[in-house]
N, C-alpha and C positions, 0 to 999 in steps of 0.2 A: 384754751379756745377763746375764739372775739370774732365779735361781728362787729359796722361798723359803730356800734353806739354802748357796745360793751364788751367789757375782758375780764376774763375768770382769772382770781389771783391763787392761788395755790403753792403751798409751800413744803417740806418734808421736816420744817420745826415745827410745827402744829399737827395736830392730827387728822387723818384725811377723814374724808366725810363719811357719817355712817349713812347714807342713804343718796338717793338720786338728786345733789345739791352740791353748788361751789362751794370752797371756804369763804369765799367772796367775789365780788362783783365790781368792777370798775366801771362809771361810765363816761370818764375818758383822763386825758392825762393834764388837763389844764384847769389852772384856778375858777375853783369852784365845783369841779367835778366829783363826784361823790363816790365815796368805798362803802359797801355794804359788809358787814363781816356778819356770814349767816350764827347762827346761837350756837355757843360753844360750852361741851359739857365737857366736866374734868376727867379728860383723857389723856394719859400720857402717852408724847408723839412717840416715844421710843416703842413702845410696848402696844398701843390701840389699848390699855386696859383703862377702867376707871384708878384713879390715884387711889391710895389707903390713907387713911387721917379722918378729919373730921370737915365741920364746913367751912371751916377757914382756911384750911389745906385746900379743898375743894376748891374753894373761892380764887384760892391766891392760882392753883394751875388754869385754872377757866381764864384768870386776866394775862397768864402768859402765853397760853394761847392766842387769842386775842394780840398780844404787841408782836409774836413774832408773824402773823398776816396783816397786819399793819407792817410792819416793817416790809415785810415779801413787796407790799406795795407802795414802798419808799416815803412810811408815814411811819408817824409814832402817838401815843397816849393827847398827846396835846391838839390831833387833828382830829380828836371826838368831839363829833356835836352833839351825839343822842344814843345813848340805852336801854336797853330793855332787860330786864333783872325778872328772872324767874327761879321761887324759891318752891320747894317740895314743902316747905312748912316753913310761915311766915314768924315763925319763934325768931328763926335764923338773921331775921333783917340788919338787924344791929352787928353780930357779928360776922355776917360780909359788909356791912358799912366800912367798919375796921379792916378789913381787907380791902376795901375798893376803893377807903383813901389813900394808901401807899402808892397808887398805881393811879390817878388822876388828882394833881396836885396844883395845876395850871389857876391862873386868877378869875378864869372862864372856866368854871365845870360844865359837864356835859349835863343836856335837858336829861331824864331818867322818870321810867316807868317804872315798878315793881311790881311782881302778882305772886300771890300763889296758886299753886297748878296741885292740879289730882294726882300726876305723877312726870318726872321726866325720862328721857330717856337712858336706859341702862342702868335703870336706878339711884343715877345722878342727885344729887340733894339741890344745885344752883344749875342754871344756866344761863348767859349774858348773850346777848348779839350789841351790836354798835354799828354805828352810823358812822362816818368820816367824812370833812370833807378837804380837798387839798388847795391848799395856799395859792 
């Protein structure tokens, strides 16, 4: 769907949204225009279940998510300006750190928030949203 100042980006390699919400948000297709990728919890797209592992597993499917609706929106890992990191238990920080530098690697990291939360969704341990913007 799009109206003239935004477009829902939507993909079937990430998984679709648990609730009344885009995977993301275009607002438009020219330099400078910004991708929202709403908060992604480790879902596998094949199955809608949560992944089985731990928070590094967790960690590493939440950021695949993430590249494949950046990709859906003809971006990658390198068009992130800003994150938002929510952990179930802030023990974890360090080891999604290690996870979330394989997957932003660029000489410009992205701005990033972290919190811990009273719970996530579907009993999730991480969840990530991102900001993009396009070249």
């Amino acid at each position: 769907m799009s109206t003239a100042a935004q477009t829902a980006i939507a993909t079937t390699s990430a998984p679709a949204a648990v609730g009344p919400y885009s995977q993301a948000v275009s607002t438009g297709e020219g330099p400078g225009a910004t991708v929202y990728v709403s908060g992604q919890v480790p879902l596998d797209p094949a199955t809608g279940k949560l992944v089985d592992g731990g928070i590094q597993v967790q960690a590493e499917r939440v950021l695949m998510n993430i590249g494949a609706i950046l990709e859906a929106a003809g971006l990658g890992y390198e068009h992130v300006v800003k994150t938002t990191v929510l952990l179930a238990d802030i023990a974890d920080f360090a080891a999604v750190n290690e996870v979330y530098a394989r997957f932003f690697t660029g000489a410009v990291l992205p701005a990033r928030a972290a919190f811990q939360v009273a719970a996530l969704p579907l009993g999730a341990g991480v969840e990530i949203e991102a900001v993009a913007a396009r070249p």
